[in-house]
Every structure is written in C-alpha cells, then in structure tokens.
C-alpha positions in Angstrom: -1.4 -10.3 -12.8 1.2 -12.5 -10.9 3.9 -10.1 -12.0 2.8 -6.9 -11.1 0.9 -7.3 -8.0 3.7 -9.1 -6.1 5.7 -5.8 -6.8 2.0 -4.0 -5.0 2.8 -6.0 -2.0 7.0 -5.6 -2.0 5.9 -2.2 -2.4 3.3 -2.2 1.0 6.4 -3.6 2.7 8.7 -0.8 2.5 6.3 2.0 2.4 4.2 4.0 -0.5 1.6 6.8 -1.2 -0.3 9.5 -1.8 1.3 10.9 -4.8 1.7 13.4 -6.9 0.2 14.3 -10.5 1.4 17.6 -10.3 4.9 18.4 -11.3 6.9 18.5 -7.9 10.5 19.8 -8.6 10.6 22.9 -6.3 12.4 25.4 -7.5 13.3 24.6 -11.1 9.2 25.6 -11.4 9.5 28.7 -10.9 12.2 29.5 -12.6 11.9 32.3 -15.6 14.2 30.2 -17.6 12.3 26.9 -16.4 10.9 26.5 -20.1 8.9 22.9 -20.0 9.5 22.3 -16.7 7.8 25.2 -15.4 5.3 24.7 -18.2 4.3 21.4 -16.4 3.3 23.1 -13.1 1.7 25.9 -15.1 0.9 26.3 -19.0 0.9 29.6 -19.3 5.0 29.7 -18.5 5.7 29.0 -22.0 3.5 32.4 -23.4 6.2 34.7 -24.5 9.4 32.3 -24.1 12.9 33.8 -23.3 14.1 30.7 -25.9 13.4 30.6 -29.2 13.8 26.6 -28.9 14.1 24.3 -26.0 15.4 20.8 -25.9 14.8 18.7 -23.0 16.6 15.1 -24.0 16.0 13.4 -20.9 14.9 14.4 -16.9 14.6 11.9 -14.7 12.7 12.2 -11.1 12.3 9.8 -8.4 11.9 9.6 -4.7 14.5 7.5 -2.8 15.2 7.8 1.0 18.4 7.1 2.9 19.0 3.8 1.9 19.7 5.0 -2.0 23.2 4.7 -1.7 23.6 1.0 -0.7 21.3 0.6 -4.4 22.5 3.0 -6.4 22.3 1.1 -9.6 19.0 0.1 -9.0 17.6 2.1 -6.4 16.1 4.9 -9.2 12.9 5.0 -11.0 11.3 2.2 -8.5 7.7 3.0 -9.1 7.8 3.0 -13.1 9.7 -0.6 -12.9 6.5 -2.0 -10.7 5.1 -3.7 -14.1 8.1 -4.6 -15.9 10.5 -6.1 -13.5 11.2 -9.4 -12.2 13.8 -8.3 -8.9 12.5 -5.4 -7.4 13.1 -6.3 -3.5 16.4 -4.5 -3.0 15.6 -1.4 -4.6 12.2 -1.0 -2.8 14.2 -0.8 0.3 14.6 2.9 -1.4 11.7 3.7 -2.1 10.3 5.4 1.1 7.9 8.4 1.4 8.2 12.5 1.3 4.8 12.5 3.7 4.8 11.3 7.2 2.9 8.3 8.6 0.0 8.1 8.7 0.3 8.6 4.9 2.7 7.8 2.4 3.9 9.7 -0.8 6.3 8.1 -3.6 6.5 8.4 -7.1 8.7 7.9 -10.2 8.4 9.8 -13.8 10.5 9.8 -16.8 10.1 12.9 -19.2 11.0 12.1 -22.5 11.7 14.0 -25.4 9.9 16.9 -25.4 10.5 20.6 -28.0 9.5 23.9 -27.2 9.1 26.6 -29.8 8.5 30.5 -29.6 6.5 31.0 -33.0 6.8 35.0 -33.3 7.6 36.2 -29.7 3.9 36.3 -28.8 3.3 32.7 -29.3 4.8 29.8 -28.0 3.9 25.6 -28.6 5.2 22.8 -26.9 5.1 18.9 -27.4 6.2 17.0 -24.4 6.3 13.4 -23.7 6.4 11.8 -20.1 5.6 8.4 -18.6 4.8 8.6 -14.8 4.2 6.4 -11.9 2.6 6.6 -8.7 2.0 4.5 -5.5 -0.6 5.5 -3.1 -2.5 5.0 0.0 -1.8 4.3 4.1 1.0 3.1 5.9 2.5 0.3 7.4 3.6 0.1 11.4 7.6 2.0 10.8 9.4 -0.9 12.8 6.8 -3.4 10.3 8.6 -1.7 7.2 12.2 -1.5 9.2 12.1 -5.8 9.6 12.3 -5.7 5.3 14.0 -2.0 4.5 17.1 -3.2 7.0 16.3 -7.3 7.2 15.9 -9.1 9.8 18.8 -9.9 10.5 19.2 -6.3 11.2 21.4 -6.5 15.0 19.2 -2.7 16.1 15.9 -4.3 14.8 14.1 -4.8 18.0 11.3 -7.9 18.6 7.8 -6.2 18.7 4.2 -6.6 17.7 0.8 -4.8 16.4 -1.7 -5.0 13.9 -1.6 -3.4 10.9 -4.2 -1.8 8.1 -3.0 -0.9 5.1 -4.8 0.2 1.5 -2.6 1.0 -1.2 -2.5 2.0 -4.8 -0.6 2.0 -8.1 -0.9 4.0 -11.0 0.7 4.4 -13.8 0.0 5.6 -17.8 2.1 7.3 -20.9 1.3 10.9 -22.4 1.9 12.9 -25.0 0.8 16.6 -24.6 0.7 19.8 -26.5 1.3 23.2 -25.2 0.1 26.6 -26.5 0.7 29.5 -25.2 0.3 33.1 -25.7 1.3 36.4 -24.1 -1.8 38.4 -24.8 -0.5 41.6 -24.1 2.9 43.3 -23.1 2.7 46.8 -22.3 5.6 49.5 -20.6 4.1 48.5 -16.5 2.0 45.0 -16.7 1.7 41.6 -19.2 -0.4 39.1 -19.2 -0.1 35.5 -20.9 -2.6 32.7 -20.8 -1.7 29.2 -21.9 -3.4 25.4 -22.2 -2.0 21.9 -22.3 -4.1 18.9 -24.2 -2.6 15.4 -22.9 -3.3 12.1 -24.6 -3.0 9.2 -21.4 -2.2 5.7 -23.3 -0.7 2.3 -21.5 -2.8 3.3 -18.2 -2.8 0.7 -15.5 -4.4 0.7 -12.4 -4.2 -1.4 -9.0 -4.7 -1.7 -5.3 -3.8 -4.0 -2.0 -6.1 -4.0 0.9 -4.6 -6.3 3.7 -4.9 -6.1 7.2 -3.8 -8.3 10.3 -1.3 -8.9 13.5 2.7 -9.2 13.1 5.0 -10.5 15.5 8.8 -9.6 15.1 10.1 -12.4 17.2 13.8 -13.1 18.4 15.2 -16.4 18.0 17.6 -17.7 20.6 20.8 -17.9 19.5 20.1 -16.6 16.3 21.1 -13.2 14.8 18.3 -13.8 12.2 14.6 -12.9 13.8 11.7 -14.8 12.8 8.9 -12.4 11.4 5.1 -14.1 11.6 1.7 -12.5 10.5 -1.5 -13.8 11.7 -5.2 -13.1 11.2 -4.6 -11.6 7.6 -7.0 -10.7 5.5 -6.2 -9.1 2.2 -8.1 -8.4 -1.7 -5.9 -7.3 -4.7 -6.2 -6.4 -8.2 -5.7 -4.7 -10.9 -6.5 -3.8 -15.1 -4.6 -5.9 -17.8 -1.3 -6.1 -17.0 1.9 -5.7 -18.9 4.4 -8.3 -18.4 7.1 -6.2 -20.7 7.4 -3.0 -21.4 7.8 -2.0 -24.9 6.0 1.2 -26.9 3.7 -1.5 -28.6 1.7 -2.4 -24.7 1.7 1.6 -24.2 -0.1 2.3 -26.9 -2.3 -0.6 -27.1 -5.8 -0.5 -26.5 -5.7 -3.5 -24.3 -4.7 -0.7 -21.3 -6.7 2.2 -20.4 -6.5 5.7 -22.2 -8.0 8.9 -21.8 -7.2 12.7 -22.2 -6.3 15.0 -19.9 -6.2 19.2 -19.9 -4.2 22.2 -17.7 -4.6 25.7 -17.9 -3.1 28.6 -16.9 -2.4 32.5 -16.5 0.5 34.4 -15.6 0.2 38.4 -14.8 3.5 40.3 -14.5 3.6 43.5 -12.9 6.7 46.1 -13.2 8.1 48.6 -15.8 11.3 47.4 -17.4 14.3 48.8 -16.2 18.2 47.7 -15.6 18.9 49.4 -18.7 16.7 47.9 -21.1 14.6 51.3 -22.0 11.0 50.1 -23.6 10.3 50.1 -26.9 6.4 50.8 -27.8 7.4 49.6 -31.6 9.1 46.3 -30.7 7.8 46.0 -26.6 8.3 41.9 -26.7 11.9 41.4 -28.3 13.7 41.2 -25.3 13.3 38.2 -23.4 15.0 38.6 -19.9 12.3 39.1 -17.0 11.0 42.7 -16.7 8.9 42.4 -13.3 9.0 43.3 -9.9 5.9 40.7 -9.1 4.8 37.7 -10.9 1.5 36.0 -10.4 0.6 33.2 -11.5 -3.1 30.6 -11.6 -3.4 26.9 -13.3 -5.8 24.5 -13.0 -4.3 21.1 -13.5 -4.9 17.5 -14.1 -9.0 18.1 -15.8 -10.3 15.2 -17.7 -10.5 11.2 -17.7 -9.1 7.5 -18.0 -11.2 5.1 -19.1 -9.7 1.9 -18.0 -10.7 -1.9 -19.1 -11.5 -4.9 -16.8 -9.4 -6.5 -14.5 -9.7 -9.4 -12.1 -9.7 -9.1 -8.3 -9.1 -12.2 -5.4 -9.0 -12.0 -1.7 -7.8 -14.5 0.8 -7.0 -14.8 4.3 -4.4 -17.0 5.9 -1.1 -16.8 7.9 2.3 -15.9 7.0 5.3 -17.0 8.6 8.8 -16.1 7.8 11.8 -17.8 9.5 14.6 -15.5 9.4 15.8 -13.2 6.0 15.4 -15.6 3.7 12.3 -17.1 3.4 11.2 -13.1 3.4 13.4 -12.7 0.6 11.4 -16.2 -1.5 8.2 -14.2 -0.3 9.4 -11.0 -2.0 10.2 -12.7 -5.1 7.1 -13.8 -5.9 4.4 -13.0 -2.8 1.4 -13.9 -5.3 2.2 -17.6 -5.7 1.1 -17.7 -2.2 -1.4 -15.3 -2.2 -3.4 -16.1 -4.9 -3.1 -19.9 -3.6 -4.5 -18.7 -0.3 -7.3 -16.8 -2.0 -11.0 -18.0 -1.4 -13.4 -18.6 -4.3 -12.3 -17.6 -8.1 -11.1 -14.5 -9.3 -13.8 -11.9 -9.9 -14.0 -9.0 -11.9 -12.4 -5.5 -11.0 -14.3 -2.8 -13.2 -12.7 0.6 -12.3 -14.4 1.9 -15.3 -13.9 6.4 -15.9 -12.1 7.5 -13.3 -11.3 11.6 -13.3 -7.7 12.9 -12.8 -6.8 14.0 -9.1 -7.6 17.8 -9.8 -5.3 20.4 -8.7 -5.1 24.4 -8.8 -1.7 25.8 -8.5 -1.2 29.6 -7.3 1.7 31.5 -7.5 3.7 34.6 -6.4 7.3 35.3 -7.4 8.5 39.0 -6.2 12.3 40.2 -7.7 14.2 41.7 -5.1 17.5 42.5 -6.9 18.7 41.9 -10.4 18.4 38.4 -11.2 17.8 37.6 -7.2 14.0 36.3 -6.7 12.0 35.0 -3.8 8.7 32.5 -4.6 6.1 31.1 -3.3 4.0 28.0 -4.7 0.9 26.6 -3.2 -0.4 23.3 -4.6 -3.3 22.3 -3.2 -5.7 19.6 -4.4 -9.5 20.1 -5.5 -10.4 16.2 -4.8 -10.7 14.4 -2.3 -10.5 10.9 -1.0 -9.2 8.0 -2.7 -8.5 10.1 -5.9 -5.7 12.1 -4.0 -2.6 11.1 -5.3 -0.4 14.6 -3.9 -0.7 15.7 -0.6 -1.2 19.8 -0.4 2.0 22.0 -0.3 3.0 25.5 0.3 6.9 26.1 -1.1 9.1 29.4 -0.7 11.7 29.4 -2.5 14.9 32.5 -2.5 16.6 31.8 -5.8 19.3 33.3 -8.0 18.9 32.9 -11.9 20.4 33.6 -14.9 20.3 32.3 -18.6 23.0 30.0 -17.7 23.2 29.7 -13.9 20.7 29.2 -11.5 20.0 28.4 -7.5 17.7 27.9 -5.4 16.7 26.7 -2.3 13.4 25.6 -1.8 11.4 25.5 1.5 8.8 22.8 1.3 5.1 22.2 3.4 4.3 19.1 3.4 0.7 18.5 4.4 0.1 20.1 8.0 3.2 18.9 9.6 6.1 18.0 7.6 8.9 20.7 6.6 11.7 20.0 4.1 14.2 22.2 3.0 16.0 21.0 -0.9 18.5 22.4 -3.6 17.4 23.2 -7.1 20.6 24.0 -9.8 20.9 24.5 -13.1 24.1 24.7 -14.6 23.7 25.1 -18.6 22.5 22.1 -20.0 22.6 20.7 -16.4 19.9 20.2 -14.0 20.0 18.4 -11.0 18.1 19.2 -7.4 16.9 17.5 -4.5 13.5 18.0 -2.6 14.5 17.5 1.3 18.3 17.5 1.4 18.3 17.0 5.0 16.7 12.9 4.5 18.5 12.3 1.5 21.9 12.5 3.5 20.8 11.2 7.2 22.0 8.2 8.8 18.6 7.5 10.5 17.7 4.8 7.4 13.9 5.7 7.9 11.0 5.7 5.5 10.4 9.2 4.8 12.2 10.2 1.0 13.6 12.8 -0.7 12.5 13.4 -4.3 15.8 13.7 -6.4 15.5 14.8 -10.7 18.1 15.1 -12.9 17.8 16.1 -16.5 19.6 17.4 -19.2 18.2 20.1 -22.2 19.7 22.2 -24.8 18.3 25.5 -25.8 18.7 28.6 -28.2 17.7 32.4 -26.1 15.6 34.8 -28.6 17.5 38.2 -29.9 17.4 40.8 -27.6 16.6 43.8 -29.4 
C-alpha cells in the first residue's frame, strides 16, 4: 500500500482529477477514416468500414502541462506509472489538469494491440486492447501546487498562506473488448449502422486521499530556499490490493478487481452519393469513401460494473514541516513512511465493493461542406453524477480536412462551463499525432492546467472500390 499511495499524495501535490472514461482525442474521433479510434467514442463507426483491416500497433495518450519539456523522458504516461514506480516526483511536475480549479482533470492510457476487420462490407468486428488510468477529484490552493511543480527554491515563488481541502482519486484497470458492427442498411439517399462493444475490466485498482489543513510558504532570510510548513492536517487514505510490479500475471489476477463493461451506438448518414461515384442498386456498399452530406451519430458509453476486493484504509493527523527543497523532495519519495506512522489506531478495512462505470452518452453531427472538407460537432456529456464522474462534460467543433491518407483538423474544445481550448489533430499515413489545447502545451506561464497529447501509429488495407 506504501508504494502506491505515496504516488496518491505526489500526485495531490501537483494537481489531478476528474477524468475521463470516454475516449478524448478530438478530432481523430470523428474522423471517417478514424477506424478504432473513432470506434472507442462510438461503436457503431466500425459498421460498414472504409478498411478491409486495421492495425493499430501502439497509441499513446497522456496529459502533460507546460513543464513537459524540462521531463521529456519521463514526463509521459504519469498516471499509469502511479502503481509501478518508485521515482515519480519529477515527472508529476507534468502532470497538471485540462479543467480549471476548482476541479482537476488528468489521465494516462495505453492502447495496445488492437485488429479491425470488415467481414463482407456489411459487417465489421473489432478486438482492441487498452490499459487506462485516471486521477480524480478537487484541487489544491495553485501557488500550494506552484511551491512543488517549480520548488521552492523557485526565485518568483512568493511566501503565502491558506488552508486547503482536497479529495482525490485513482483509478486504474486493463481491458480487452470486442466490437461488432453492422451497417443495417445502405440505400441511394440515407444509411444506417448500429454497432456494440463487450469489454472485459481485469487488474482494476482503486484509491483515494482525503487531507485537509493550513500551509504556510515561508521565506527564510538569507536563503534562496523557502521553508514550506503544514499544520492542522488531517487526512485518511486507501486503497484495493496493490501491485508493487507491473507484469501481465498482477493484471489478470484475481487478487485485483474485474468486471465487464458495454457501449453502444448508431450512426445515420444522410446524402445521395455523388462526386462521380454513380450508385449502384446491385452492389450499393462496395465503395467505401464517405457518401453524406450529414452524419449523425448516438452512443451510450461506459454501461456495466467492477467488482473490486478489500483494501485497507488509515487516517492520521499531525504536522508537516519542510525546510527548504530537499526535505520536500525525501517527503516525495516516500510520503507514506510518515503518514502511516502518524496515523491513529490500526488500519481498517476499505470495501468499495460493485461500483458502476461513470456513464456517458455521446451525440454527434458531422455536415460535409466540400469534397473531403468537413465541420463536426461532439457533445460528451456524463449521465452520473457525483463522485463517479471521472470526465467533465464537453461540447467540441471541429473543421477538418480528410483523406485516406491525409488528414487535419482543428478541434475547438468546451471544457465544463468555462474553459475553452483550441488543439491539432493529424494524421499522416501510418502517423498520428495531435494535441488537445495547443495554446497550454506551448506557454511559458508553467501553470497546472494540461494539454492532452496522443500519438500512435497503425497500418491498414482500404476495401475495393467498385
């Protein structure tokens, strides 16, 4: 438990949150030649596929602010690392959030291997793997979270104080799903396909931090180093079995929690087929390119359950005083040692028991303007409430240019009520590569809020056109 709740609390420090289950890589959604990734935001995409085969090898998406530069090597993927690693304070300095204060957002995920096949035009099946990660909950004070993200010996890190009540949560867990999808009818003006995604959950862990209490960010005389001191704290953690290692055998064991999870979808195209392509009433589905003036599109995502096993829980209360960067740095190597000394009374048990998937519907419109020139919107809006709410609700527009082999976008991103971001999706043959909120990925400020960054690579066969 050591290991992976002093990550939890390196984690509170630089900021985390209410994340997402839903696949958030806007613009590459939508596209007609998305394949499995669009399939992951709506199951139905797959019904009628313009490939005969898709490969994805590897796509890799993670949320990093600013800082990601200065951690490169290590600043990716923070989230899924939370359980396995033993030196995770400098690349939670990335880590950051794509929601404002008074919530936090950030997330990792890792999609594997994963095949798509078009049986016979009509129908389509799809086995994907993925192992995702997400961190969740309220925030800490900004200029709290500046003192570790910059260090305290930071020269424009200025001596404050406040209280501070934060609740955060981890979760993590493995899948394997499998896609059908059929196009259930494609006539000269309008088709319509339906699809359905079955998930197996394995290696599911979850956790939580409540702590509250006062800081002080206090200048030393003399000193470039500042002296950071918490008082009046208060704070519980736990979490299910842990995994000190990662390896397949701890994902699939029954020690962690598993479960099953379900999506469905349905996609209506509207639009005779034109540009030269003539219809054929014999053979209407043998050309794959898009044939619509106005796409719309319904899935409800994340149905069904994790059943996780017992944990243990402890609280404590206490002070915390760190003089200068490096006795903040011993904390962040191991927070727990003093924690869990600290803690009154034994451990107790922490039964989370069934817990639901964060339910979400997704609703779609995507009108073509020109040929091969599309504008999109997304809405993504959660059907729970509460703690369960791992995504905040967005509304995304997105102008984008596609073809089989070339493809941008630029997607124009809600956030919540109040947040607006404005990314870059691409896709240059096997290439993909796009950014959520180009605008934080690249400033100079060095604050919490994130941009979420993917990068994958696929390899894929386009049926005959007839």
């Amino acid at each position: 438990m050591k290991n992976f709740v002093s990550r939890l609390l390196m984690a509170a420090l630089v900021g985390s949150g209410s994340t997402a289950l839903a696949q958030y890589q806007p613009g590459l959604v939508s596209s007609n030649y998305g394949g499995i990734y669009r399939m992951l935001q709506n199951p139905s995409a797959v019904a009628g596929s313009r490939y005969k085969f898709q490969l994805v090898a590897v796509n890799g998406t993670s949320s990093v602010n600013s800082l990601y530069t200065k951690y490169i090597s290590r600043g990716l993927f923070q989230t899924i690392q939370l359980p396995y690693s033993q030196s995770l304070s400098l690349p939670l300095r990335t880590l950051g959030s794509i929601t404002d204060a008074p919530r936090t957002t950030s997330y990792s995920e890792i999609l594997g291997p994963s095949l798509l096949f078009n049986v016979d035009g009509n129908q389509t099946l799809a086995l994907h793997t993925r192992m995702r990660s997400f961190l969740y909950g309220s925030a800490l004070p900004e200029n709290l979270t500046e003192a570790y993200r910059n260090r305290l010996f930071y020269r424009k890190l200025q001596p404050s104080s406040g209280d501070f009540d934060v609740g955060l949560g981890h979760n993590s867990y493995g899948e394997v799903g499998l896609t059908y999808g059929l196009q259930v009818f494609d006539g000269k003006w309008h088709r319509l396909k339906i699809g359905a995604t079955v998930r197996r959950i394995v290696g599911a862990q979850l956790s939580y931090l409540n702590a509250r209490g006062n800081y002080a960010i206090i200048q030393n005389n003399g000193e470039v180093d500042k002296t950071l001191d918490i008082t009046n704290l208060d704070y519980s953690l736990g979490q299910t079995t842990p995994r000190k290692d990662f390896s397949l055998g701890s994902v699939f064991s029954s020690a962690y929690g598993s479960g099953w999870g379900y999506d469905f979808g349905a996609t209506y195209e509207i639009g005779k087929r034109t540009t030269g392509r003539g219809y054929n009433s014999e053979t209407p589905m043998k050309d794959p390119r898009p044939a619509y003036w106005l796409r719309l599109s319904a899935a409800l995502m994340n149905g069904g359950r994790i059943n996780y096993p017992v944990g243990q829980t402890v609280a404590g209360s206490g002070r915390l005083t760190f003089e200068g960067q490096e006795d903040l740095e011993k904390f962040g190597n191991a927070p727990t040692d003093l924690l869990t000394a600290e803690s009154s009374g034994s451990p107790q048990a922490y039964e989370p028991g069934r817990v639901a998937l964060p339910r979400m519907i997704h609703l779609e419109a995507d009108m073509r303007l020109a040929r091969g020139f599309y504008v999109n919107g997304l809405l993504m809006n959660n059907l729970t409430s509460g703690a369960s709410v791992r995504m905040p609700n967005m509304l995304i527009f997105t102008p984008r240019f596609e073809d089989e082999d070339v493809e941008f976008g630029l997607p124009i991103s809600i956030i919540g009520t109040n947040r607006v971001a404005v990314g870059m999706s691409s896709r240059l043959g096997p290439l993909t590569l796009g950014f959520s909120d180009m605008g934080r990925l690249f400033s100079k400020k060095g604050d919490n809020r994130s941009s979420i960054v993917w990068i994958g690579f696929s390899v894929w066969k386009l049926r005959k056109r007839s």
